[in-house]
Every structure is written in C-alpha cells, then in structure tokens.
PyMOL Python script that loads the backbone (N, CA, C, O; Angstrom):
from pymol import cmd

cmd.read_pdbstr("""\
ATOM      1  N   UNK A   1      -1.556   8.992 -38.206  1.00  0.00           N
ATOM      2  CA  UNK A   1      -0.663   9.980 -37.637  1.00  0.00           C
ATOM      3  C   UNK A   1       0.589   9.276 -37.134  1.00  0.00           C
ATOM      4  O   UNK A   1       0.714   8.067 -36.938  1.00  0.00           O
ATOM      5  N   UNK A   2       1.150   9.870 -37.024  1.00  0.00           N
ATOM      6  CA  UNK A   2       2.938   9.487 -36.337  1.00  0.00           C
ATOM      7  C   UNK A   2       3.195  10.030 -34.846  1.00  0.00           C
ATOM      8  O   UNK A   2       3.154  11.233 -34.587  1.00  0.00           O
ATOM      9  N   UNK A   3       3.405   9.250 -34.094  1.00  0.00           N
ATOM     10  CA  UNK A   3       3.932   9.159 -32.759  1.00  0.00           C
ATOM     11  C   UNK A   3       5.544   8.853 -32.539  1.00  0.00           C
ATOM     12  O   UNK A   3       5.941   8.112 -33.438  1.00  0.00           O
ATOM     13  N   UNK A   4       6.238   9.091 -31.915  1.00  0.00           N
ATOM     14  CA  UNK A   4       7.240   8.828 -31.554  1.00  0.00           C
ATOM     15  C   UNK A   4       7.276   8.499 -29.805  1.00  0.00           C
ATOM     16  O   UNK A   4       6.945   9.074 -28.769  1.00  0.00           O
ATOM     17  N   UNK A   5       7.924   7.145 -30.239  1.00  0.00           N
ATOM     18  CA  UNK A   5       8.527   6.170 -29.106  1.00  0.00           C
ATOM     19  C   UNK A   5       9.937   6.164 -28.701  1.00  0.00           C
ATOM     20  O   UNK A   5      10.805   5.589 -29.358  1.00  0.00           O
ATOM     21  N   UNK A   6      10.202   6.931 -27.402  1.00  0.00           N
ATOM     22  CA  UNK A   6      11.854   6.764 -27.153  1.00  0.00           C
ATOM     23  C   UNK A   6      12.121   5.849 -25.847  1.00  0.00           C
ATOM     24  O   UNK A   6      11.721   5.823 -24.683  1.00  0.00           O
ATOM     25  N   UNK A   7      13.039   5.089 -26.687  1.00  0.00           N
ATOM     26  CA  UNK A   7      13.342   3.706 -25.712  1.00  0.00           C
ATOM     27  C   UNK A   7      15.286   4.140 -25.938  1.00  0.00           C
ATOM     28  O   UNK A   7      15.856   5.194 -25.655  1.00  0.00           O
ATOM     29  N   UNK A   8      15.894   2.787 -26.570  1.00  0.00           N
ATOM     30  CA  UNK A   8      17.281   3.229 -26.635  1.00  0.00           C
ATOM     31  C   UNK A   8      17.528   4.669 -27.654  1.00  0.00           C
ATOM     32  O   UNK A   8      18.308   5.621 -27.619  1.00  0.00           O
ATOM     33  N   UNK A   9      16.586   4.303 -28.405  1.00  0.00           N
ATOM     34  CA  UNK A   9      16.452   5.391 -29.367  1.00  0.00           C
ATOM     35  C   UNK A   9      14.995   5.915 -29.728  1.00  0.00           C
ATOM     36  O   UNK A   9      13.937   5.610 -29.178  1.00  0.00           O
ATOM     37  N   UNK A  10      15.272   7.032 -31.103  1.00  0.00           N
ATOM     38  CA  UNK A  10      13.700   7.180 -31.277  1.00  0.00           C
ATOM     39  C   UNK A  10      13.156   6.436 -31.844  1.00  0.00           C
ATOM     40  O   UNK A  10      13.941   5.742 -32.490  1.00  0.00           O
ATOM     41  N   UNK A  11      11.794   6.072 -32.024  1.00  0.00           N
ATOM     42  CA  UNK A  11      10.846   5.034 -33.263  1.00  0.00           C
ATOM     43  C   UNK A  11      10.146   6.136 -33.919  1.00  0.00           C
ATOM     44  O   UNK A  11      10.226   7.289 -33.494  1.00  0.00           O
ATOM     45  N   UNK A  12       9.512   5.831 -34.869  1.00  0.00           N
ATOM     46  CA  UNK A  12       8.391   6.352 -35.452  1.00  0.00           C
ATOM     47  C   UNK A  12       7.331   4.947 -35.861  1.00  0.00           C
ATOM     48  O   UNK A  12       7.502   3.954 -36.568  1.00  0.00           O
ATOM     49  N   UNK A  13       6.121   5.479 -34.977  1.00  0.00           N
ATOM     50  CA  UNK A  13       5.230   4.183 -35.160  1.00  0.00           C
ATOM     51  C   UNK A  13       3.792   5.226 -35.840  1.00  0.00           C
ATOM     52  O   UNK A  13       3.505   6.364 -35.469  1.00  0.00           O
ATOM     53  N   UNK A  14       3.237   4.579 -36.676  1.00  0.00           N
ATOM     54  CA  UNK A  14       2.230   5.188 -37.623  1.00  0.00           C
ATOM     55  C   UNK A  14       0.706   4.479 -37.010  1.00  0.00           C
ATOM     56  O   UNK A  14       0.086   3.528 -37.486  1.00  0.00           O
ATOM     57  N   UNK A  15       0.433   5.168 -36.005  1.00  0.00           N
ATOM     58  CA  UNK A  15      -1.127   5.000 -35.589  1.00  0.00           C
ATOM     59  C   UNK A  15      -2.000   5.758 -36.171  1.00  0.00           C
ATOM     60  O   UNK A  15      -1.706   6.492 -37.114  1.00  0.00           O
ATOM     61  N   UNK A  16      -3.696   5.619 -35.443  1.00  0.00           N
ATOM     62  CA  UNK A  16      -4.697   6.099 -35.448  1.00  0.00           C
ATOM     63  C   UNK A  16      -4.916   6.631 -34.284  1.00  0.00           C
ATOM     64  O   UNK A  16      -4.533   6.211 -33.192  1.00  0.00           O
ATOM     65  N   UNK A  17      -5.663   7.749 -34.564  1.00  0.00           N
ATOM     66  CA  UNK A  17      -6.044   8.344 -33.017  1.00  0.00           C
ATOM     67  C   UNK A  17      -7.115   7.711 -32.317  1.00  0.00           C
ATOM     68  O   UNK A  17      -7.411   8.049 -31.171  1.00  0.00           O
ATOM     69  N   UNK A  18      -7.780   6.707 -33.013  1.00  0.00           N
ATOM     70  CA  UNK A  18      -8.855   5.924 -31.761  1.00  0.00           C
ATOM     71  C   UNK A  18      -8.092   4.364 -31.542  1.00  0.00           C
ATOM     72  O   UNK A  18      -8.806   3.485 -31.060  1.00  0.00           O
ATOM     73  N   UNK A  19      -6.948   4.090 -31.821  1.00  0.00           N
ATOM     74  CA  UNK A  19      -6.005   2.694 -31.509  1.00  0.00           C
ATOM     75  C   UNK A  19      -6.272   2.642 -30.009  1.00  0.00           C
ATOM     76  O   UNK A  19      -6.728   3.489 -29.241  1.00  0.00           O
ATOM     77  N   UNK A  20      -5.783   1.195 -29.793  1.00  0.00           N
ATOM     78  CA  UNK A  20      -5.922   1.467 -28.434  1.00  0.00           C
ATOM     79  C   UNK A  20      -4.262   1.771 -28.062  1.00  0.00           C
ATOM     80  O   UNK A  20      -3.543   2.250 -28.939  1.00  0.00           O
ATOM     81  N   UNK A  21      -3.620   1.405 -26.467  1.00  0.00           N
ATOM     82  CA  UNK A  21      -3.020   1.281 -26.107  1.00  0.00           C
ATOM     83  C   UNK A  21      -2.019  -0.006 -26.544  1.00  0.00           C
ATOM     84  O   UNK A  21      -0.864   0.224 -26.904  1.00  0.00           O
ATOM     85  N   UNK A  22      -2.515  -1.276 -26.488  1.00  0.00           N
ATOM     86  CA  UNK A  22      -2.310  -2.965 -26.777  1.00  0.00           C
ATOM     87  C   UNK A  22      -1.944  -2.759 -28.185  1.00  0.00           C
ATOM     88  O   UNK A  22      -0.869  -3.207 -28.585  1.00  0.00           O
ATOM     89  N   UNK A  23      -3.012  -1.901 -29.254  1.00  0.00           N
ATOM     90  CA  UNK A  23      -2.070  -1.823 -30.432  1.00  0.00           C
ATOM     91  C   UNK A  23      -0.957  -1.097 -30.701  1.00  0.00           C
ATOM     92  O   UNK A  23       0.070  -1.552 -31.204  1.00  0.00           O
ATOM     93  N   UNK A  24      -1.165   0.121 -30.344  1.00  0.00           N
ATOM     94  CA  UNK A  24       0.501   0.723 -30.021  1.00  0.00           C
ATOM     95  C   UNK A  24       1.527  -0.201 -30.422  1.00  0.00           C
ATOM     96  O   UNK A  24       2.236  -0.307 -31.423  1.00  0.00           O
ATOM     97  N   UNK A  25       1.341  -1.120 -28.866  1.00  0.00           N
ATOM     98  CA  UNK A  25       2.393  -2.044 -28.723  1.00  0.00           C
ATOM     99  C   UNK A  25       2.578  -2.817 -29.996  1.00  0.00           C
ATOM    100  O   UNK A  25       3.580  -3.118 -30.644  1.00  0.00           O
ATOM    101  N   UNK A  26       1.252  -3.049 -30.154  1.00  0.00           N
ATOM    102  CA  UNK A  26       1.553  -4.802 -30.994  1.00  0.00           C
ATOM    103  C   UNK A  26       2.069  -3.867 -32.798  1.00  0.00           C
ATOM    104  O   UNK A  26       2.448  -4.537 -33.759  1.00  0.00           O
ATOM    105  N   UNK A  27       2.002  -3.002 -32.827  1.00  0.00           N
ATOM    106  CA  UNK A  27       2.433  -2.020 -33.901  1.00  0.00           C
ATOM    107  C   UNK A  27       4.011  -1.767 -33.663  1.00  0.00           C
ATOM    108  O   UNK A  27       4.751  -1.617 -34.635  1.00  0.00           O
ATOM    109  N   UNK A  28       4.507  -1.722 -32.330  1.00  0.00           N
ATOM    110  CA  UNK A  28       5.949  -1.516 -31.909  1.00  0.00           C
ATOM    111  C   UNK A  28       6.492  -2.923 -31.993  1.00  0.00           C
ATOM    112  O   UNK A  28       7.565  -3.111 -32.566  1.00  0.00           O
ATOM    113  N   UNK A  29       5.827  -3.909 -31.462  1.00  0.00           N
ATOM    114  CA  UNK A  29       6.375  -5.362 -31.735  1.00  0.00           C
ATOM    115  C   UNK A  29       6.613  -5.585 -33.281  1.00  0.00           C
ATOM    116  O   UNK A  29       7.633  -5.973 -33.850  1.00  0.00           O
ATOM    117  N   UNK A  30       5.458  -5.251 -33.769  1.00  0.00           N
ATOM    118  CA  UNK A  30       5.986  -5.610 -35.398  1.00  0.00           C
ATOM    119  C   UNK A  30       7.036  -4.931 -36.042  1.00  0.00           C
ATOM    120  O   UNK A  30       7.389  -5.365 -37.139  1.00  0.00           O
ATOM    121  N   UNK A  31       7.650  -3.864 -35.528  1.00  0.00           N
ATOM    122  CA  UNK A  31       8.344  -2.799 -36.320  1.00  0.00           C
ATOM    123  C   UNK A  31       9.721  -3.319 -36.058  1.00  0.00           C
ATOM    124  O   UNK A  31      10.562  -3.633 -36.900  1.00  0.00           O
ATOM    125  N   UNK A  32       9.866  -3.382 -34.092  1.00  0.00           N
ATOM    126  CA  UNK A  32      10.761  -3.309 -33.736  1.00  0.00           C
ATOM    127  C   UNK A  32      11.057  -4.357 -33.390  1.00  0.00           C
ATOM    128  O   UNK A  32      12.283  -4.452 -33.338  1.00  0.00           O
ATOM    129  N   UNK A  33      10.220  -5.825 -32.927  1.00  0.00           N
ATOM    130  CA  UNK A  33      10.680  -6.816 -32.512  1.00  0.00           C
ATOM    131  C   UNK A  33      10.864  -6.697 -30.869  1.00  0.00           C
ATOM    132  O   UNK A  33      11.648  -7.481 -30.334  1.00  0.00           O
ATOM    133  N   UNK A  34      10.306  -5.938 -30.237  1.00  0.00           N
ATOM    134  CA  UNK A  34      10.845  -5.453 -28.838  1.00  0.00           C
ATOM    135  C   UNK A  34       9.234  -5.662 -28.595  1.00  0.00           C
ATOM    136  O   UNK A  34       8.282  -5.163 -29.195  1.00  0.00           O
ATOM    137  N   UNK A  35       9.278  -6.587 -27.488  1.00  0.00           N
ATOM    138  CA  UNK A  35       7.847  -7.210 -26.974  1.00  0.00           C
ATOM    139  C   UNK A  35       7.545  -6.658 -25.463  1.00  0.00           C
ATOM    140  O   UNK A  35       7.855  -7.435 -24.560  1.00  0.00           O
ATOM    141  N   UNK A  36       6.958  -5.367 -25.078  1.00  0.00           N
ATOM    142  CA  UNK A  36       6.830  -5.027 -24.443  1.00  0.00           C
ATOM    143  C   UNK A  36       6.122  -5.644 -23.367  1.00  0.00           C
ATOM    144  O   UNK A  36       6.031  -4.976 -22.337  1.00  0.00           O
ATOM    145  N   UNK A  37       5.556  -6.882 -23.391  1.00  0.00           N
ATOM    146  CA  UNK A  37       4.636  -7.523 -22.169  1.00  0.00           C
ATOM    147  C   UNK A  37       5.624  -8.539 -21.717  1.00  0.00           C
ATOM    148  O   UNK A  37       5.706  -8.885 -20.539  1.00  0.00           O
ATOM    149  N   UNK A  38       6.548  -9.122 -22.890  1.00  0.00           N
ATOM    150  CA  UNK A  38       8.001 -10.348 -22.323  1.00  0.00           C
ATOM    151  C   UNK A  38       8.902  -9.448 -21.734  1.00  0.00           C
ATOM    152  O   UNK A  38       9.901  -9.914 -21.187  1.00  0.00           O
ATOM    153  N   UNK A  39       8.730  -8.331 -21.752  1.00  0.00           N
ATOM    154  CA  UNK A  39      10.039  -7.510 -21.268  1.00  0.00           C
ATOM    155  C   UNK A  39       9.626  -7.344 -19.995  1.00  0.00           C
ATOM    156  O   UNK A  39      10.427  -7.673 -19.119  1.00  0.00           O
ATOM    157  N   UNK A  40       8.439  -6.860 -19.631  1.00  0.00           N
ATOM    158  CA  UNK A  40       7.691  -6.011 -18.032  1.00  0.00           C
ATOM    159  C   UNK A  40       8.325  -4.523 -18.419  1.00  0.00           C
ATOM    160  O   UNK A  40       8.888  -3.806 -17.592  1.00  0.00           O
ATOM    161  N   UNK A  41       8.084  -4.088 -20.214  1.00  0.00           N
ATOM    162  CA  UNK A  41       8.021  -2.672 -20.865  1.00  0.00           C
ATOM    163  C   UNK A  41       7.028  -2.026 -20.049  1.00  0.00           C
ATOM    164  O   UNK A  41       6.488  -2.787 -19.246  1.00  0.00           O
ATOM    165  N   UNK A  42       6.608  -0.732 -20.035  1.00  0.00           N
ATOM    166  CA  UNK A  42       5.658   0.521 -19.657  1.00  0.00           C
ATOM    167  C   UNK A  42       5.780   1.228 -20.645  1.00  0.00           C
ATOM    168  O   UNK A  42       6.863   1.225 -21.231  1.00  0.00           O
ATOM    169  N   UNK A  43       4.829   1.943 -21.057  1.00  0.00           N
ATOM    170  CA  UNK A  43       4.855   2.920 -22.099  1.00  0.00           C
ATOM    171  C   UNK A  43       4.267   4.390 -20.949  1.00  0.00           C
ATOM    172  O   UNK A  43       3.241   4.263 -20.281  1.00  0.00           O
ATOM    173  N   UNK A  44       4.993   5.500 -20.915  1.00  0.00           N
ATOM    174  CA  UNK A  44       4.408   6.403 -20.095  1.00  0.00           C
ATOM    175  C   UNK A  44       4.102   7.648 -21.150  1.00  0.00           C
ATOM    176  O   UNK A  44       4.562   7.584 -22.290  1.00  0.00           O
ATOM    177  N   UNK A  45       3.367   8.696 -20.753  1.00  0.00           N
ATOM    178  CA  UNK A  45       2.842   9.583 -21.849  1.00  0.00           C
ATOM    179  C   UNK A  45       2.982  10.727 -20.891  1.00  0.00           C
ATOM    180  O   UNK A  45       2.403  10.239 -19.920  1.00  0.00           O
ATOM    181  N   UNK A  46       3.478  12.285 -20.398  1.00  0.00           N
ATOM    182  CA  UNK A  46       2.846  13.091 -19.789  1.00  0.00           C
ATOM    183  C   UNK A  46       2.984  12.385 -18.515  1.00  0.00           C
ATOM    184  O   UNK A  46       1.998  12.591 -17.807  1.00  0.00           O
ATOM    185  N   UNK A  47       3.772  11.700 -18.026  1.00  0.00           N
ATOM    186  CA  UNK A  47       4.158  11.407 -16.163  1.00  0.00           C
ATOM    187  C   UNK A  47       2.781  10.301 -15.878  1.00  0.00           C
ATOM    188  O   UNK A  47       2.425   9.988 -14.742  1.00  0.00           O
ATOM    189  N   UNK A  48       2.030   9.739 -17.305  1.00  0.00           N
ATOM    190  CA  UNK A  48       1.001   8.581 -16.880  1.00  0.00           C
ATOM    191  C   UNK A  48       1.229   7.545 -17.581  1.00  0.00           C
ATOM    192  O   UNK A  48       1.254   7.648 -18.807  1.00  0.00           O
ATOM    193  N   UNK A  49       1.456   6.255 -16.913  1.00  0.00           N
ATOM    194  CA  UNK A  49       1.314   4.570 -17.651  1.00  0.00           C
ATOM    195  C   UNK A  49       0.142   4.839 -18.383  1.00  0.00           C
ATOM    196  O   UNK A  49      -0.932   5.242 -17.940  1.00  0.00           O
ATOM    197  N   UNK A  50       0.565   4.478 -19.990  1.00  0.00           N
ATOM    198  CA  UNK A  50      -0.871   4.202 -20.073  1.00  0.00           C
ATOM    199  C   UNK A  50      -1.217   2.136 -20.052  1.00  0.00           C
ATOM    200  O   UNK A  50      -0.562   1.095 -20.115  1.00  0.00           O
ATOM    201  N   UNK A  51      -2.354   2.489 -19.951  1.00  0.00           N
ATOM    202  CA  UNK A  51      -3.496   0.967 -19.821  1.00  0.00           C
ATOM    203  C   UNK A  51      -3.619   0.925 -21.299  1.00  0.00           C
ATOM    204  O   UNK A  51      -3.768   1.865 -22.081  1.00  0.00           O
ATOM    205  N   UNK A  52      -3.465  -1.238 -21.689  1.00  0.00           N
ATOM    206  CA  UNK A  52      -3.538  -1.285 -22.649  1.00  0.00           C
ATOM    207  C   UNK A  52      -4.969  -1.371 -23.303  1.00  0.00           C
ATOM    208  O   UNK A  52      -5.084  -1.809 -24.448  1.00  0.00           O
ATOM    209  N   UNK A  53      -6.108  -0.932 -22.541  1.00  0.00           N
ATOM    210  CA  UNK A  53      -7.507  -1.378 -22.837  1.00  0.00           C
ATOM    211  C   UNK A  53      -7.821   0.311 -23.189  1.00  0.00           C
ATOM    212  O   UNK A  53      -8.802   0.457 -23.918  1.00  0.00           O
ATOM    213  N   UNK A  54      -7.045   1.738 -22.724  1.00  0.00           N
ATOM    214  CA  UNK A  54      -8.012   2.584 -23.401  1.00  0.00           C
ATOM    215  C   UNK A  54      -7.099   3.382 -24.599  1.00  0.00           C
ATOM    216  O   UNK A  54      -5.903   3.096 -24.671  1.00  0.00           O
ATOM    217  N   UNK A  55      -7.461   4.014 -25.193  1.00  0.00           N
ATOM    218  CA  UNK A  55      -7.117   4.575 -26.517  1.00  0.00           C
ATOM    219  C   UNK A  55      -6.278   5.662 -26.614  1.00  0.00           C
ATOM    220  O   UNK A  55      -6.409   6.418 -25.652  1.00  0.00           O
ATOM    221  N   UNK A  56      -5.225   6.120 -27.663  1.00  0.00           N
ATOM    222  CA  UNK A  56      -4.629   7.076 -27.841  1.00  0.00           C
ATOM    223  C   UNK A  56      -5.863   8.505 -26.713  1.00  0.00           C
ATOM    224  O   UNK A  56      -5.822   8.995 -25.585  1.00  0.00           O
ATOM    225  N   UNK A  57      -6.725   8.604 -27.877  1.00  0.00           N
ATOM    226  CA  UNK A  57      -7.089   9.776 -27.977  1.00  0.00           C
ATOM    227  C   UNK A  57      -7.719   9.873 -26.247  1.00  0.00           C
ATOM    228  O   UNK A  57      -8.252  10.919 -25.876  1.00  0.00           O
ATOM    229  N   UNK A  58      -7.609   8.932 -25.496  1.00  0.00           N
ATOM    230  CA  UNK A  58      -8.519   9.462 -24.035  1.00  0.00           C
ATOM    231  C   UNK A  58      -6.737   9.922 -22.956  1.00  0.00           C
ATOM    232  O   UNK A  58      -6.831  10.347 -21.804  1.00  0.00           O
ATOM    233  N   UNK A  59      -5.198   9.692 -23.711  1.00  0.00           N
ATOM    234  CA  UNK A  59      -4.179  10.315 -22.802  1.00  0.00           C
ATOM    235  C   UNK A  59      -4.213  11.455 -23.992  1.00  0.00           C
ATOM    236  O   UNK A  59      -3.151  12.064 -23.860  1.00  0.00           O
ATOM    237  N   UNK A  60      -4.770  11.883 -24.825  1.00  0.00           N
ATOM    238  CA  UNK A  60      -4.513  12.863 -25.973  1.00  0.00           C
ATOM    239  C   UNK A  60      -3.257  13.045 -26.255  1.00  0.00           C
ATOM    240  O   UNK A  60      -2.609  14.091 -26.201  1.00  0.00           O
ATOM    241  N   UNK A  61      -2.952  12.063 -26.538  1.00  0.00           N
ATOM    242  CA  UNK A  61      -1.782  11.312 -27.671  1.00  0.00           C
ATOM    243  C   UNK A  61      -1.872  11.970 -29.100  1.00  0.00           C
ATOM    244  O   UNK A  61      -2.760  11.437 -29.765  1.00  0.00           O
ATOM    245  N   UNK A  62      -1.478  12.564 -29.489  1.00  0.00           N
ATOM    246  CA  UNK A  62      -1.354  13.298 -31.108  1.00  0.00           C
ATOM    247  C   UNK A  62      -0.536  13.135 -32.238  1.00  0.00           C
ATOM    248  O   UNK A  62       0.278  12.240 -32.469  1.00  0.00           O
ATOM    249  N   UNK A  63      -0.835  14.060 -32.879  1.00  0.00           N
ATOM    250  CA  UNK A  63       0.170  13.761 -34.034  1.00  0.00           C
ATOM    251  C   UNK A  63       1.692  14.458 -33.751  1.00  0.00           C
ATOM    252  O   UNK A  63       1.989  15.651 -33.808  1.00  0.00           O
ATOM    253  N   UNK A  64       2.625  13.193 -33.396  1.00  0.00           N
ATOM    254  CA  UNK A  64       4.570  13.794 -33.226  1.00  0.00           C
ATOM    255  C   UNK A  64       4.496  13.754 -31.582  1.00  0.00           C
ATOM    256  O   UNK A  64       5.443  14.143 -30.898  1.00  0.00           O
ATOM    257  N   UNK A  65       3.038  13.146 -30.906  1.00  0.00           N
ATOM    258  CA  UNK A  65       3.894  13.382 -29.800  1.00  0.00           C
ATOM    259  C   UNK A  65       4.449  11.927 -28.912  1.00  0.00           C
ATOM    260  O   UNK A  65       4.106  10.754 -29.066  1.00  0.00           O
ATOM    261  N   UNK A  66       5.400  12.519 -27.979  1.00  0.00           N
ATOM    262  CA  UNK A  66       6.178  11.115 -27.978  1.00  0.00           C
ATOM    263  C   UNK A  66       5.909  10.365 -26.445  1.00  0.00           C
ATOM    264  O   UNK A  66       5.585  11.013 -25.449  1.00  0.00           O
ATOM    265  N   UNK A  67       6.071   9.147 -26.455  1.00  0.00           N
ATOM    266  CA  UNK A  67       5.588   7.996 -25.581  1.00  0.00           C
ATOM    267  C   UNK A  67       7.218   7.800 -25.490  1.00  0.00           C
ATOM    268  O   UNK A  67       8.081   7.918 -26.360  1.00  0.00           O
ATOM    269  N   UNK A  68       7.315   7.415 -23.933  1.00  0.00           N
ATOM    270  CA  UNK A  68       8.454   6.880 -23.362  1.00  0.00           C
ATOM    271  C   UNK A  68       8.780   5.244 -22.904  1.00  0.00           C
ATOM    272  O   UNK A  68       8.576   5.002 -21.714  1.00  0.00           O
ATOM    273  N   UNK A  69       9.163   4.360 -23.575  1.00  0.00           N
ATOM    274  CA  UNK A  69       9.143   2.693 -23.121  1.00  0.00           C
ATOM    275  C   UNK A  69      10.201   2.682 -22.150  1.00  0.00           C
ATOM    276  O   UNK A  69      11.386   2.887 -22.411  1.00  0.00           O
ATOM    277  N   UNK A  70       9.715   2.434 -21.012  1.00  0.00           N
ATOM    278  CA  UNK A  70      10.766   2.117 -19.597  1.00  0.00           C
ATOM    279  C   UNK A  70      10.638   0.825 -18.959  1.00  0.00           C
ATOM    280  O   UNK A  70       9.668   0.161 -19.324  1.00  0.00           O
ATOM    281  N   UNK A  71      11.172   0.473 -18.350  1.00  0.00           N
ATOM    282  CA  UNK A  71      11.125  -0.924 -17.484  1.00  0.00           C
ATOM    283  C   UNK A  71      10.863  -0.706 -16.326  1.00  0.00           C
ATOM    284  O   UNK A  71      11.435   0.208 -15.733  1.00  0.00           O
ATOM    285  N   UNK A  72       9.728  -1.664 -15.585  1.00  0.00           N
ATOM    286  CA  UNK A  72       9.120  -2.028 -15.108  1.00  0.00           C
ATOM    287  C   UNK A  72      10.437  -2.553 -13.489  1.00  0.00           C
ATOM    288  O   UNK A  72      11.207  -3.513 -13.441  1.00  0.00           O
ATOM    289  N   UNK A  73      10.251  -1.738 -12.699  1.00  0.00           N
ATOM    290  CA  UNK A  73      11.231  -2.104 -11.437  1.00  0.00           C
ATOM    291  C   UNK A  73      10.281  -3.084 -10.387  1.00  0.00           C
ATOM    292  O   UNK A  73       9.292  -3.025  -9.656  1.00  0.00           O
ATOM    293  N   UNK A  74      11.528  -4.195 -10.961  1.00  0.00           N
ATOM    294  CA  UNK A  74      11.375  -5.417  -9.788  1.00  0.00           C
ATOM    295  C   UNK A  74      11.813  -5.085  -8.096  1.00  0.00           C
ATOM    296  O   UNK A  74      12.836  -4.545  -7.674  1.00  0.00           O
ATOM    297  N   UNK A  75      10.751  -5.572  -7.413  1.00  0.00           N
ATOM    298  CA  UNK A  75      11.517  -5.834  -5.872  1.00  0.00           C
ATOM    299  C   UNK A  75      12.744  -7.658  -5.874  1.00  0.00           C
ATOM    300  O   UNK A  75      12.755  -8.587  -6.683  1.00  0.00           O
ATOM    301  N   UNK A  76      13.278  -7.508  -5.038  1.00  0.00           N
ATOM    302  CA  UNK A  76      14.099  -8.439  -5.059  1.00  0.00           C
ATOM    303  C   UNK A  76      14.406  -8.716  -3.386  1.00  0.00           C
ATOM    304  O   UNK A  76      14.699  -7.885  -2.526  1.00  0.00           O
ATOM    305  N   UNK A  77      14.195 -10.437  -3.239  1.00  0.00           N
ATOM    306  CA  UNK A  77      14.436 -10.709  -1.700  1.00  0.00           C
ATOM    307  C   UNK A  77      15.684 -10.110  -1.028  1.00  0.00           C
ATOM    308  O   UNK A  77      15.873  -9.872   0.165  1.00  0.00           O
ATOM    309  N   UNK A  78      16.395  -9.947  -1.969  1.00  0.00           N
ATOM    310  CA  UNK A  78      17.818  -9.067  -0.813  1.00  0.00           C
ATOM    311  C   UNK A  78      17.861  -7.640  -0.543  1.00  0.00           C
ATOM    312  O   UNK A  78      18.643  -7.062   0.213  1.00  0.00           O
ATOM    313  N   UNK A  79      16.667  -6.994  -1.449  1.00  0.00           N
ATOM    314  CA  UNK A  79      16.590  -5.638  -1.375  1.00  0.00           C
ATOM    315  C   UNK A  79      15.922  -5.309   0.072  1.00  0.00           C
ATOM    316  O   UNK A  79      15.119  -5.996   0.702  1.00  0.00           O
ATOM    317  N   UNK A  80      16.482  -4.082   0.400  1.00  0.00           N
ATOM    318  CA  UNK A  80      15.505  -4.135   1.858  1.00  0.00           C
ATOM    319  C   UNK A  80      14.197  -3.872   2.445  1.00  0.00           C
ATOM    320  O   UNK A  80      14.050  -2.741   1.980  1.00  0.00           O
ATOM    321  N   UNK A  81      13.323  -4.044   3.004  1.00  0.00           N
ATOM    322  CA  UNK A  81      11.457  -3.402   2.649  1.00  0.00           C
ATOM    323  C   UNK A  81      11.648  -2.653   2.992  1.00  0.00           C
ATOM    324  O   UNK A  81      12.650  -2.377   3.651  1.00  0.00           O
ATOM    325  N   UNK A  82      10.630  -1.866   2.658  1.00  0.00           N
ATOM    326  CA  UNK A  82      10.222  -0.472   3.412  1.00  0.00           C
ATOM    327  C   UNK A  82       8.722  -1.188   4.266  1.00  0.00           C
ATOM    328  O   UNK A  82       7.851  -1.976   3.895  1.00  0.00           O
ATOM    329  N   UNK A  83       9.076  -0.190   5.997  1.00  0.00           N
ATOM    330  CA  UNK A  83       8.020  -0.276   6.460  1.00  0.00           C
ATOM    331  C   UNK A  83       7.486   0.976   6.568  1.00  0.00           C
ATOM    332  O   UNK A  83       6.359   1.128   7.039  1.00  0.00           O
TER     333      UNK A  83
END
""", "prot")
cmd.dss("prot")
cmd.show_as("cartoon", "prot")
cmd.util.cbc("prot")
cmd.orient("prot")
C-alpha cells in the first residue's frame, strides 16, 4: 500500500500494513536520503509519535494515509526553564 509522508514536501513511500515503524523510516532513508534518527526526525500520525518497535497497522495507518516528519525541539542553556 502507499502512504504519504509530508516533510518539505509530499513522499510516497510503498509499505505493508504489518511494517513496523523503524521500517517506514529505513524505507524513507532509502528513497529520500533524509535519516530520520541523525536528524532527531518524529514521524506523527493522528496528533501521536509513533514508536519505532510497533507497526503500521496498531496507529491504523492505511492505504493514502499521511504521516507528518517534524523535528524534534531541543531545550537550550540560554532558553529559560519552566518551573
């Protein structure tokens, strides 16, 4: 089946519905060259990260539907804490 990934643009990445999460990626690395674990990428589905250990089919991930790659927000020592 076909999923779509929107990062700068759209992808079309050609999974299985029992893949996991980790292949996703490593299916987006091969396509696109964009290494989502060197980056501190997220893939979100429906307002949830998914985890790269469970499978399309347990966020019911389907056929055309689309995954969002965002970056991962750093804290930084000059930023201010929250107490």
């Amino acid at each position: 089946m076909q999923i779509f990934i929107y990062a700068d643009r759209t992808y079309t990445i050609e999974v299985e519905y029992h893949d996991t999460v980790a292949i996703l990626k490593e299916k987006f690395y091969k396509k696109t060259g964009i290494n989502c674990e060197r980056q501190r990428l997220r893939l979100i589905h429906r307002c949830r990260q998914l985890e790269d250990t469970r499978s399309l089919s347990e966020y019911n991930i389907n056929k055309e539907s689309t995954v969002y790659l965002v970056h991962t927000l750093l804290s930084c020592k000059k930023c201010p804490s929250q107490k």
